[in-house]
C-alpha positions in Angstrom: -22.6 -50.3 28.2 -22.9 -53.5 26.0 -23.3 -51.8 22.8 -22.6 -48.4 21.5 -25.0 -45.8 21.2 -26.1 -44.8 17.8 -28.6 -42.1 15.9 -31.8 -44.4 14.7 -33.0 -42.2 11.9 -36.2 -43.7 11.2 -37.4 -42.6 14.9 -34.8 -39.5 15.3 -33.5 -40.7 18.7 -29.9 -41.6 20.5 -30.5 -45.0 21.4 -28.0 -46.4 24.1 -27.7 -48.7 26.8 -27.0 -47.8 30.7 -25.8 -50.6 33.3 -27.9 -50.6 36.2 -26.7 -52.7 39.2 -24.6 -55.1 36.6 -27.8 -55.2 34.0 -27.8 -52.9 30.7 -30.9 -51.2 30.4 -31.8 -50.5 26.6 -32.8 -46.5 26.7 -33.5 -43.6 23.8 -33.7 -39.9 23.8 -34.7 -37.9 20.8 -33.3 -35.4 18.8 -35.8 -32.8 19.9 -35.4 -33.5 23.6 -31.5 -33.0 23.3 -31.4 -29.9 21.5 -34.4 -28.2 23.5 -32.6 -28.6 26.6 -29.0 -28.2 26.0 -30.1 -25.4 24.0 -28.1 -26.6 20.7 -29.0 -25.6 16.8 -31.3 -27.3 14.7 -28.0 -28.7 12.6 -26.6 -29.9 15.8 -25.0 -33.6 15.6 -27.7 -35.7 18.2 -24.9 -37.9 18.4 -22.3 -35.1 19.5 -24.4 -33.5 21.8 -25.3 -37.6 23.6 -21.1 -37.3 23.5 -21.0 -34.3 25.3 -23.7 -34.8 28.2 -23.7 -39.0 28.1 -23.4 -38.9 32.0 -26.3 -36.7 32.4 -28.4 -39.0 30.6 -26.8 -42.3 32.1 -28.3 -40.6 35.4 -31.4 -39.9 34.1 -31.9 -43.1 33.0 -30.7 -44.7 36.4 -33.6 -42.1 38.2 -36.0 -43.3 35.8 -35.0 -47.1 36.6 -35.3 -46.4 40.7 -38.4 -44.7 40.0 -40.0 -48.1 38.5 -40.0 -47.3 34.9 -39.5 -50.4 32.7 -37.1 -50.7 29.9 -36.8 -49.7 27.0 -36.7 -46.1 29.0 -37.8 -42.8 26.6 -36.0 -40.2 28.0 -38.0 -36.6 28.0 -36.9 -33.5 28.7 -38.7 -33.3 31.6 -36.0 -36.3 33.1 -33.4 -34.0 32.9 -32.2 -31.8 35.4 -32.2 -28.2 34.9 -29.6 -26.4 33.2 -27.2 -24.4 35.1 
């Protein structure tokens, strides 16, 4: 990852960066997204819960990438897998 992720306030989303066959790959989720599906509270620390389930969302972002999406990739709920 060539930078670390960070909470953008003025859009409410994690923004971080994935490497994808040697190439970062700029990539966001929002708030919303992470605490609707890792179930968290609404006072819930975005930031914490990206700690927590960071691989998850590399992975997303990698399917997302081999799918043909283009970067900057918008993670949805919807682009994570179910939870077990």
């Amino acid at each position: 990852m060539s930078d670390a992720p960070f909470f953008h306030d003025a859009s409410g989303t994690v923004r971080f960066s994935v490497t994808v066959e040697g190439n970062p790959v700029n990539a966001s989720i929002g708030r919303e997204a992470l605490r609707y599906h890792f179930r968290t509270g609404e006072s819930a620390d975005p930031m914490e819960t990206y700690a927590q389930h960071a691989d998850e969302l590399d992975a997303a972002v990698r399917r997302r990438i081999a799918k043909g999406s283009m970067e900057p990739v918008m993670l949805r709920e919807n682009d994570l897998q179910p939870v077990t």
